[in-house]
N, C-alpha and C positions, 0 to 999 in steps of 0.2 A: 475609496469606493468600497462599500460594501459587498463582499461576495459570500454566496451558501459554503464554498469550500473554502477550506483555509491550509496551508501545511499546517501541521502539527508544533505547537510551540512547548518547546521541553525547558524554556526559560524559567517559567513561573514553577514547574513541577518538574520534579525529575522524571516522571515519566505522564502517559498516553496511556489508561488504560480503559475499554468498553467489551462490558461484560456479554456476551450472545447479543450483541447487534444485530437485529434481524431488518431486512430488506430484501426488492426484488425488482429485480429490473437488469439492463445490460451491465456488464463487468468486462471493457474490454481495452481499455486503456493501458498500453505500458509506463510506469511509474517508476521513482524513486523517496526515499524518505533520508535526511539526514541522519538519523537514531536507526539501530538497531529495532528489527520488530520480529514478531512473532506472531501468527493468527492460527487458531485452533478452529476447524471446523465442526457445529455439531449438527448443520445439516445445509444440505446441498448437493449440487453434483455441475460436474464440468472442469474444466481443464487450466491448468497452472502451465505458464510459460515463465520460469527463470533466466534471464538472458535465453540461453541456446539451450535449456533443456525444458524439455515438456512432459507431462506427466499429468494420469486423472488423478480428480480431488472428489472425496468422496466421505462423508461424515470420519471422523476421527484423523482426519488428514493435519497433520502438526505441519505450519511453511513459517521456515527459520529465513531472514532476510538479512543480510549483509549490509552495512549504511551504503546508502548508495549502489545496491543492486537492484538491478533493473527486473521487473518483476508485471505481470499482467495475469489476472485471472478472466477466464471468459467461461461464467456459469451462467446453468440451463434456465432462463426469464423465468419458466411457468413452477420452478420450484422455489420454493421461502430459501434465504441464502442467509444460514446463522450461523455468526462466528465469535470468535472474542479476541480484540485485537489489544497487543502491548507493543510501544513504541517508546525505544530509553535511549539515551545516548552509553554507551557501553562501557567508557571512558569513568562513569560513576559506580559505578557497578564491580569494577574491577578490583579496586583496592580492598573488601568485602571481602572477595573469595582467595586472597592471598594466603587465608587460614585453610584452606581447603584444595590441597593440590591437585586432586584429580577433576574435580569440578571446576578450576581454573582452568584448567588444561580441556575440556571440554568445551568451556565456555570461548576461550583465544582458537581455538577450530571454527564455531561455529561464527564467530564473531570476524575470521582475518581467512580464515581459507578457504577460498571459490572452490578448491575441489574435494572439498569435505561434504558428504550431505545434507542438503539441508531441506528436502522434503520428505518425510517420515510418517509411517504409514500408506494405508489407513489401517487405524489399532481399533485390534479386536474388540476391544473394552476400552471403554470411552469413560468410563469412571473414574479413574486414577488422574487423568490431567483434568478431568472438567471438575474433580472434586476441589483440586487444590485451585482451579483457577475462580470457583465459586466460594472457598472460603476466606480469599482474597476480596472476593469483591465486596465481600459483607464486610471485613475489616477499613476498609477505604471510605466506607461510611461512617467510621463510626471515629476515625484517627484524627489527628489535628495536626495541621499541615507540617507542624516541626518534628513532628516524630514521622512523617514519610520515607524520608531514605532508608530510615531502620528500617520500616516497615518494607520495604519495597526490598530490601535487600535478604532478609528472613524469608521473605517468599519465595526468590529469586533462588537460592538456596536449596528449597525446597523444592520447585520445581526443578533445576535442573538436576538435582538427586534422582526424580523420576525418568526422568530424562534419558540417564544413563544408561538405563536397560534396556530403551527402544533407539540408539543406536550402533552401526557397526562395532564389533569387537577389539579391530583395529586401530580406534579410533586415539589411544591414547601414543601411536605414534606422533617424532615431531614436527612440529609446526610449518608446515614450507610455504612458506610465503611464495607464491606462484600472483608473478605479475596481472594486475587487475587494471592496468593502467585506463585502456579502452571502454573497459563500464566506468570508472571512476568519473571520465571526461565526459562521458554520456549523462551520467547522472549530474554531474553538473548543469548540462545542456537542459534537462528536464527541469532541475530548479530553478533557470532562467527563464523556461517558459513557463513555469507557474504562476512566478513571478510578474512575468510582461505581458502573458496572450491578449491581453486586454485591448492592447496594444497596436496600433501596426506592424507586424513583424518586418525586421531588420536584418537578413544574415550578416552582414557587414558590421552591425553594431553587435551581434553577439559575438563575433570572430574577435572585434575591439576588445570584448569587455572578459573575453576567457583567453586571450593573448595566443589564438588559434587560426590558422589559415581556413579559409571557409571551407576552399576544398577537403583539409583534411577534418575539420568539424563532420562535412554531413557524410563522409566517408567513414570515420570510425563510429557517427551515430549508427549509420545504416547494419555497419558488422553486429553490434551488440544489442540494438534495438529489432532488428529483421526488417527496419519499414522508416520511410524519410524525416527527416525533422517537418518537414510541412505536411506531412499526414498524422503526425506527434500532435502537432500543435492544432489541427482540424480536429483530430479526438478530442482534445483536451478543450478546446471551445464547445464541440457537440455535447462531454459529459456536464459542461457549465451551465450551458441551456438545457438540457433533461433535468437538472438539479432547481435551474429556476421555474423553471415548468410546471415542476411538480408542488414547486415550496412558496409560489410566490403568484400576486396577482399580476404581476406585470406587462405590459402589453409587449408584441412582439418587439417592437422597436427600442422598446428601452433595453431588453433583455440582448438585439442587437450589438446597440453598443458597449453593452457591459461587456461582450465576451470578443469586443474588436471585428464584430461583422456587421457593420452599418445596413450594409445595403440587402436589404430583406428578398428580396427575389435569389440572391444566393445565397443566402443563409437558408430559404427552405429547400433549394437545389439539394446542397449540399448533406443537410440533416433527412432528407425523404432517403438521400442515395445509402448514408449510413444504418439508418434504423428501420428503414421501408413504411414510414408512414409520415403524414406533414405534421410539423408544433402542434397546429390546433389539433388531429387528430389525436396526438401524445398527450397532450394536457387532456383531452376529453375522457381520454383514459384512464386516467388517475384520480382525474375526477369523480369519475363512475363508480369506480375501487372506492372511493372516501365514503362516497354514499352506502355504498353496499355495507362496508366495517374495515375499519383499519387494520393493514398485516400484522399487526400485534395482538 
């Protein structure tokens, strides 16, 4: 089946990377990503939940992501939401900065220690990370796919050399690997739904398939996520249908069963109660936007 979203596949490429993606609309979804990511803000506003910590986001806001941490941004609709997102498996990455100890040692924080910082800013001057993330981008056009890892690593480099100075002083104390176990199982639970929402949902077949007791599945989702696996998986159908809404002509019904909600009378229950307005209202509204000029 065809869908607008996809996880991020770091197979073909060693990394995910999109230069000031600009969009606008709801951002409310808790998430995970296998890879390591990174997203620079260069405009926006509204609020970063990382697992249990929250914090505003506001242009120059740097949000460093842990694989598999659990992460939700919920920014302001009526402002343009631009960012520049990198997603790398860390794992490749690593052996590169072996030449470089303190930037290793930076890197293995932001990359393994939940209680290291990983939201930073908002910096005063937005030119030093957006230059290097923009001189990056013009290199990715122009490289040929067998020289990416160099290249991706040269960057990498370089960016976390700037890096160094926008965080804590302390930071080059070491490494304490403080248990993560509860997001780790969570973020798995979210790659199963990404994976299935399509779906019928099964608590029982997902307890099967992560070799987890249900009770305690939707008891550590709830500590680390703040909200149940079956409100997880209702977001994450709602973001699929705003997604096809907007990108696709499809009638409500097919758009039903693409995201596992057949039966249409609660699918627009459900979507009026999340977003406060019905499908055809949403689409019409985007519609309108297209005519009017595109957010680019």
């Amino acid at each position: 089946m065809n869908r607008v979203s996809r996880n991020v596949d770091l197979q073909s490429s060693p990394y995910f990377f999109h230069y000031q993606k600009c969009s606008q609309g709801p951002f409310q979804v808790y998430h995970a990503h296998k890879g390591m990511e990174f997203m620079f803000v260069h405009e926006g506003a509204g609020r970063v939940c990382l697992e249990q910590e929250k914090s505003d986001v506001f242009p120059g806001t740097l949000l460093c992501y842990m694989p598999f941490h659990l992460h939700k941004l919920v920014m302001d609709p009526h402002i343009p939401f631009v960012r520049t997102i990198l997603i790398f498996d860390p794992s490749i990455l690593e052996p590169y900065l072996r030449l470089f100890p303190l930037l290793h040692s930076l890197f293995m924080q932001l990359s393994e220690n939940p209680t290291f910082p990983h939201i930073i800013g908002p910096l005063p001057d937005l030119r030093p990370l957006n230059d290097v993330l923009g001189d990056f981008h013009a290199l990715t056009k122009e490289s040929l796919p067998e020289h990416q890892p160099e290249h991706f690593a040269a960057f990498m480099v370089g960016f976390l050399q700037r890096l160094q100075s926008l965080v804590p002083r302390d930071w080059e104390m070491p490494l304490q690997k403080t248990s993560s176990m509860a997001s780790h199982h969570a973020g798995k639970i979210i790659q199963w739904i990404d994976e299935h929402y399509s779906e019928d949902f099964s608590l029982a077949q997902l307890s099967k398939e992560l070799h987890l007791s249900p009770y305690y599945l939707s008891h550590l989702f709830r500590d680390a996520a703040g909200e149940s696996i079956s409100a997880y998986l209702t977001h994450r159908r709602i973001r699929e249908i705003c997604l096809l809404l907007k990108t696709s002509s499809l009638s409500l019904q097919d758009i039903g069963r693409r995201v596992g909600l057949p039966n249409i009378p609660h699918l627009c229950t459900i979507f009026k109660k999340t977003m406060n307005m019905t499908p055809i209202q949403y689409r019409k509204m985007f519609e309108q936007h297209m005519i009017d000029g595109p957010e680019h």
